[in-house]
N, C-alpha and C positions, 0 to 999 in steps of 0.2 A: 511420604508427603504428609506434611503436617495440616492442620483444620487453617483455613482460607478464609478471611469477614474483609467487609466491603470497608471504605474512608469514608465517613460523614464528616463533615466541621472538622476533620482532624483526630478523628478519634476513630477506634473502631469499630465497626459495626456488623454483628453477626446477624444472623436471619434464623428467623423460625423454620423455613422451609430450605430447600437445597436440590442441586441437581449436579448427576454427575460427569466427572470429567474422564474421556478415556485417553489412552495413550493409543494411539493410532500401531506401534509398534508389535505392542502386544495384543491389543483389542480387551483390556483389561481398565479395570474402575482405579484411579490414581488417585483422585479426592473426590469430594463434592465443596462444590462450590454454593455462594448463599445467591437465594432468590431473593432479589429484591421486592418487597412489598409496596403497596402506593402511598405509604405513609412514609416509610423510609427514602421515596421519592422524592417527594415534596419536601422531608426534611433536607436532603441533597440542595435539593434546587433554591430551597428558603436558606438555607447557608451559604451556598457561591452569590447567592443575589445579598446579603449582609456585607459578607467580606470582599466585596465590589466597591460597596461604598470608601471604604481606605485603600486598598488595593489600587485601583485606577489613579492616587494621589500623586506616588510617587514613585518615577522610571529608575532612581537612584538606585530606590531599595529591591524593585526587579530585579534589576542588571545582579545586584550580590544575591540575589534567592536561585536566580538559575545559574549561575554558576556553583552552588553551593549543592544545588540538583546533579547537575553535573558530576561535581567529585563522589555525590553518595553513590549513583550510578554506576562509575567506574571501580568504586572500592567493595562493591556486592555482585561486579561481574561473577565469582562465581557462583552466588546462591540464583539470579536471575537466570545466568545458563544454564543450569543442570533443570529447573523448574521447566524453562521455554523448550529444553529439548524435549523433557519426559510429554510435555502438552502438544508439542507442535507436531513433533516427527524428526524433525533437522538434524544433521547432525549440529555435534555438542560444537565445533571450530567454529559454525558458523552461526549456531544461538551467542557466541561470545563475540563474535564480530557484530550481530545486530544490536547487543549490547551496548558495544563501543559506538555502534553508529547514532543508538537511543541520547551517549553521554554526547559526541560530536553536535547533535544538533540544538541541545541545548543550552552547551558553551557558546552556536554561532551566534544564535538568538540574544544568551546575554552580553557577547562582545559588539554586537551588531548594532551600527552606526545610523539613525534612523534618518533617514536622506529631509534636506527643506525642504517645504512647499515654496513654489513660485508666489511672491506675495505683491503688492500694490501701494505707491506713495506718490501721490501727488498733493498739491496745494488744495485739493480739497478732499482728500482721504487718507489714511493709513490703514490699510486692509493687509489681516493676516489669518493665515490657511493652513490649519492646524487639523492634526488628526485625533481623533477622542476613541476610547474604546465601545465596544459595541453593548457589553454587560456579562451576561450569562450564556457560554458558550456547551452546547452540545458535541462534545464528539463519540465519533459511534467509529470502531478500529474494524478491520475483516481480522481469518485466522491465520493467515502467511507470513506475517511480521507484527505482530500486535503491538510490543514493544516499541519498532523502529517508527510506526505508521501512526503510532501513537504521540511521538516525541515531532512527528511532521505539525499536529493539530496542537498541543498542548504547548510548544515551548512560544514560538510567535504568537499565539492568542495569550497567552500571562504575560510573556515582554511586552505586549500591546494593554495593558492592564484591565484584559479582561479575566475572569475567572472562570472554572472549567468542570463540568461534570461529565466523566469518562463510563463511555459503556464499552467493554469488551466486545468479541464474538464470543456467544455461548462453548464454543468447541475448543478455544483456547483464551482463559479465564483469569487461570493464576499467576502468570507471571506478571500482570497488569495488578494484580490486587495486590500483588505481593509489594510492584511498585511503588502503587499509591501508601501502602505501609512506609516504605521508605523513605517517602518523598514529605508525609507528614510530622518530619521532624524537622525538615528545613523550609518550609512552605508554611504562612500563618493560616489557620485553622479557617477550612472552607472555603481556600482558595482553586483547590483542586481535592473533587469528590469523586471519587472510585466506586461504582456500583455493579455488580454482574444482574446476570437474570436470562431467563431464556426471550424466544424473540419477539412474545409483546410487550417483553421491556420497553425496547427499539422505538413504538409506535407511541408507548406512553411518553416518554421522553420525546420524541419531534413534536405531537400535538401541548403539550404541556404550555403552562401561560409565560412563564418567565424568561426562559430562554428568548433571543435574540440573534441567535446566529447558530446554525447543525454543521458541522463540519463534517462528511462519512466518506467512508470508503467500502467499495463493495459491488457487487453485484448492480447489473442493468436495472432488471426488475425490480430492486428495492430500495436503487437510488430512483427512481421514478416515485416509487410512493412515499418516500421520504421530501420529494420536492413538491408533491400533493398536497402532503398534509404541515407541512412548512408555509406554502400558500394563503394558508388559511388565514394566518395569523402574520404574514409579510415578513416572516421569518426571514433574514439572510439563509442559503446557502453557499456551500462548497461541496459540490460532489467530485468524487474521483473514482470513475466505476471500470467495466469490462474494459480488455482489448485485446484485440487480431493482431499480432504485430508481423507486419511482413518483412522479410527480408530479401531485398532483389542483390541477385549477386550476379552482375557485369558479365560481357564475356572476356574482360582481358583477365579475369581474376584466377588466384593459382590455387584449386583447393586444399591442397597440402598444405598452404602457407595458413590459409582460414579456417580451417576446420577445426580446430581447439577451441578457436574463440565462439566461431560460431556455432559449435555445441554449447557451451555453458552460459553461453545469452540464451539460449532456448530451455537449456534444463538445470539453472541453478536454482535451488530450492527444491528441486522435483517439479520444474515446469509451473509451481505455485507463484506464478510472481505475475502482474495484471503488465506490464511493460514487456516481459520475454518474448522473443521470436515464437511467433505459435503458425509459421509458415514461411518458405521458403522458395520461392521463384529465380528456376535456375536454367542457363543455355541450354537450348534441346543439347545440346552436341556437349554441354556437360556433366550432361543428367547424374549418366551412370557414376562417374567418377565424384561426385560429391556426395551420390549419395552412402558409395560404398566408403567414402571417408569418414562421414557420420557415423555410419555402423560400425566402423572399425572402432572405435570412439565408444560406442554404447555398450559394445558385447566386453570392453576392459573397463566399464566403470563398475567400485563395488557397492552392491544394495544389501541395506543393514538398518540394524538398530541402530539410530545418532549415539548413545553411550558410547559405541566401539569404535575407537579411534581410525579404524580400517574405512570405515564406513564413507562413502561420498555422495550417496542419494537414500533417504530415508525413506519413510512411505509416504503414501497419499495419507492426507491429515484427517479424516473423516468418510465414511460411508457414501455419505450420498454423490460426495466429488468422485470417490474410488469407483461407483457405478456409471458415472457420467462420462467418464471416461474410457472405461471399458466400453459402454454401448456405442460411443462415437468408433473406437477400434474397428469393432463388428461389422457399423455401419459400411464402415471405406472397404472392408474387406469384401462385404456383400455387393459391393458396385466397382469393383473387379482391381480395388487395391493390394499391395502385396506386402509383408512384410520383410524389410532388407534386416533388423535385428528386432530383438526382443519380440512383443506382439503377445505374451502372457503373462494372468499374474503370478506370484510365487506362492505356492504353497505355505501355509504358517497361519497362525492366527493373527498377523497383524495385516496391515492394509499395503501391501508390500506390490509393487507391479516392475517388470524390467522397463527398462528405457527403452525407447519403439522409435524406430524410424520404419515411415513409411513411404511409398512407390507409387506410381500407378494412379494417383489421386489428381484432381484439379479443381475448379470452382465448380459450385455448385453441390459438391460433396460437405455432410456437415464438418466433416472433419477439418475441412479447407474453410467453410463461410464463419464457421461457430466460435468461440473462447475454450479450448479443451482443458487449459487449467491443470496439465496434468504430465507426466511424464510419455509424452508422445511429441513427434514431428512429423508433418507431411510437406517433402520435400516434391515442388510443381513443377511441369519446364514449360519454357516460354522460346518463340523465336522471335518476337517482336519486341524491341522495346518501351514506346511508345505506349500497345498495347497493355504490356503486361503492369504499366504505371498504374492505366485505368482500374486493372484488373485488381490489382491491391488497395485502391481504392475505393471497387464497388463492395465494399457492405457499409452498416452503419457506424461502423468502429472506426475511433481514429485517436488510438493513445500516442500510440510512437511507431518507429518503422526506422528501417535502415538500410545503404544501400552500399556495395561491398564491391571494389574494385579496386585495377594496378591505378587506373587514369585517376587520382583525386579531385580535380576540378571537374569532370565529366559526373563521377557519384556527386560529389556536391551540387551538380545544376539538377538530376537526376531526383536527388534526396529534398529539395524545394518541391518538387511537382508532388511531393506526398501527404495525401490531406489527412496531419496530423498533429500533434502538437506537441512531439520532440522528435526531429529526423537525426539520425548518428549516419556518421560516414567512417566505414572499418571500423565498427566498433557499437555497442548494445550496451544495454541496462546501466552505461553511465551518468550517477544521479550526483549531485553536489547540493550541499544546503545553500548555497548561494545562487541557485541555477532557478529558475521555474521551472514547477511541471505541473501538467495537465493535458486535457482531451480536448477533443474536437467532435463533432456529429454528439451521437449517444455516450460517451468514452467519458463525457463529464462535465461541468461548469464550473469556472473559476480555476484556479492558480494555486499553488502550495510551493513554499519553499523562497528565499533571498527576500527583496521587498516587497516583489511580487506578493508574496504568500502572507507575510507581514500584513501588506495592506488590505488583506480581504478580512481580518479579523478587527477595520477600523471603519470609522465613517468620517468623510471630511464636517471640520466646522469653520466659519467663516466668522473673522471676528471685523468687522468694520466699525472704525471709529470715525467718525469728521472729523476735519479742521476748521478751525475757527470759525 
């Protein structure tokens, strides 16, 4: 790994201080990345609020910068994947598909067709309702997909002609810096600024004067204080935080037929994904046989370093998640849950834990109320339907949810009663840039993604003229 400096104006920008970056695989120092200072803040922030003033002119010259984003994107797929693997955990197929997904959504954005306003004419008005951008946008990415979660907040806020200062998560750094390197040769200078730093970066950037709108993703707890300290100042948000995702599976349902899918809705990434199945409510009378489909499932999948092609679940991407997860394990086991596979970590120095399915669990256990974030399932049974609707609904989570059955119209009336904010029927973690997404209850505010997403980084204006 080569030395890693942050995009100011377009240029680059190293730092006096730095901190390091490990590889979760090995548990080993891979670079250090630069700490942002408060001076190199404000120069960030005093650049995106300059190159605002032309940038917002003209949609023309957007539409060809992001797609020009795009192609650079896609022609550095490999230097981005090897970087995201060694940071993330993941394997290397799938650092190259969040790649592709990073160039996909910035293609949509500058092909995207920006819908009319409903406007007003009569004999005594010509009223027209136009959307203007908001100015200087914060986004703040989590460590799961930096890249891809990054390309959610950045490509619709610059089609929308705002401009963008980008803050990584400290724990996965450099493939985002690496970006904004890339991206400062197709993008006029300080239109998108790339900064790392540890996590009072995060708080200097929400409360900061310039900015106009925080885009984050992340955790409960810190999108709470990021809507805090956004408050202060009438900041827009957009949060996109935790989620429980349940999945009710019917009883006409055949688990042989679901159980592929419905493992790697739960454990693509290694369970790192804020939309996966992170619970599972199933027919008493089909307890056993789904769960043992699962297991069969978990004890053939292989756990590895993402470099080795073999590999299909890398590790947990950091310490503190690889602990959080372990003690929720503990917990279910100590309140008389059982392990049907996995259930330890792996010997090695990296952050390496088997795929877990687990038994014996129901609400009220953390493992069932909580976000485990991690390579585990707690598959629940139910005999009530009715019930168990509720039962998936009683916490304060409500990203997505899904509900798995032969009858399709029955999981579809089923999949409405889910207080959520994307129900799937047969089927999980299907996202499209064209699609909205977002939460409900604690799970988040506001929209990402088609026009939906589009318009959260706009404010309407209203141009009324009289007649005569």
């Amino acid at each position: 790994m080569t030395d890693f400096a942050m995009t100011i104006n377009g240029v680059s920008a190293p730092s006096a201080n730095g901190f390091a970056v490990l590889n979760p695989a090995t548990n080993s120092v891979v670079a250090t990345a630069p700490e942002c200072s408060e001076d190199q803040l404000d120069a960030a922030m005093d650049a995106a609020a300059e190159a605002h003033r032309h940038w917002r002119l003209d949609d023309g010259v957007r539409r060809v910068a992001l797609r020009a984003a795009a192609d650079v994107i896609v022609d550095s797929e490999d230097e981005l994947a090897a970087v995201l693997t060694v940071e993330q955990g993941k394997p290397l197929a799938d650092s190259r598909m969040e790649v592709r997904a990073t160039a996909l959504w910035f293609r949509y954005y500058a092909d995207f067709e920006v819908p009319a306003e409903p406007g007003l004419r009569d004999d005594r008005a010509i009223v027209e309702i136009r959307r203007q951008p908001l100015g200087v946008v914060v986004a703040i990415t989590p460590w799961n997909f930096p890249l891809a979660l990054a390309a959610w907040k950045m490509a619709p806020a610059l089609r929308a002609g705002n401009t963008v200062v980008l803050k990584p998560s400290p724990h996965t750094p450099l493939a985002t810096l690496k970006l904004g390197e890339l991206l400062a040769g197709v993008l006029p200078p300080g239109v998108l600024n790339v900064v790392s730093g540890s996590d009072p970066l995060g708080a200097r950037m929400t409360s900061h004067a310039i900015p106009r709108k925080i885009s984050f993703t992340g955790s409960i707890a810190t999108g709470k204080r990021v809507a805090a300290s956004a408050a202060n100042d009438l900041k827009r948000v957009t949060l996109e935080l935790g989620g429980n995702d349940p999945a009710i599976l019917l009883d006409d349902v055949d688990p042989s037929f679901i159980a592929e899918r419905l493992f790697w809705s739960a454990f693509h990434n290694n369970g790192q994904v804020c939309m996966a199945v992170k619970r599972v409510y199933v027919p008493e009378r089909l307890h056993d046989e789904v769960v043992e489909a699962l297991a069969a499932i978990a004890r053939s999948v292989q756990v590895g370093d993402g470099t080795d092609p073999k590999t299909q679940l890398g590790p947990i991407n950091n310490r503190q998640q690889f602990d959080i997860v372990s003690g929720l394990i503990g917990d279910a086991l100590d309140r008389g849950g059982f392990v049907a596979a996995g259930g330890r970590a792996i010997d090695g120095p990296g952050l390496f834990h088997e795929p877990t399915i687990l038994a014996g669990v129901t609400d009220g256990t953390a493992i069932v109320d909580q976000e485990q974030f991690g390579p585990v399932l707690p598959v629940v049974s139910y005999r009530d339907l009715d019930e168990v609707v509720e039962r998936a609904n009683g916490t304060h989570f409500g990203l997505s949810g899904s509900v798995w059955g032969a009858d399709e119209d029955l999981a579809a009336e089923v999949a409405t009663r889910l207080e959520c904010g994307t129900a799937w029927v047969n089927t999980h973690l299907a996202v499209r840039p064209s699609i909205p997404f977002g939460g409900m209850k604690w799970s988040g505010l506001g929209v990402e993604n088609g026009a939906w997403g589009y318009n959260e980084f706009t404010s309407l204006r209203v141009l009324h003229r009289a007649v005569g």
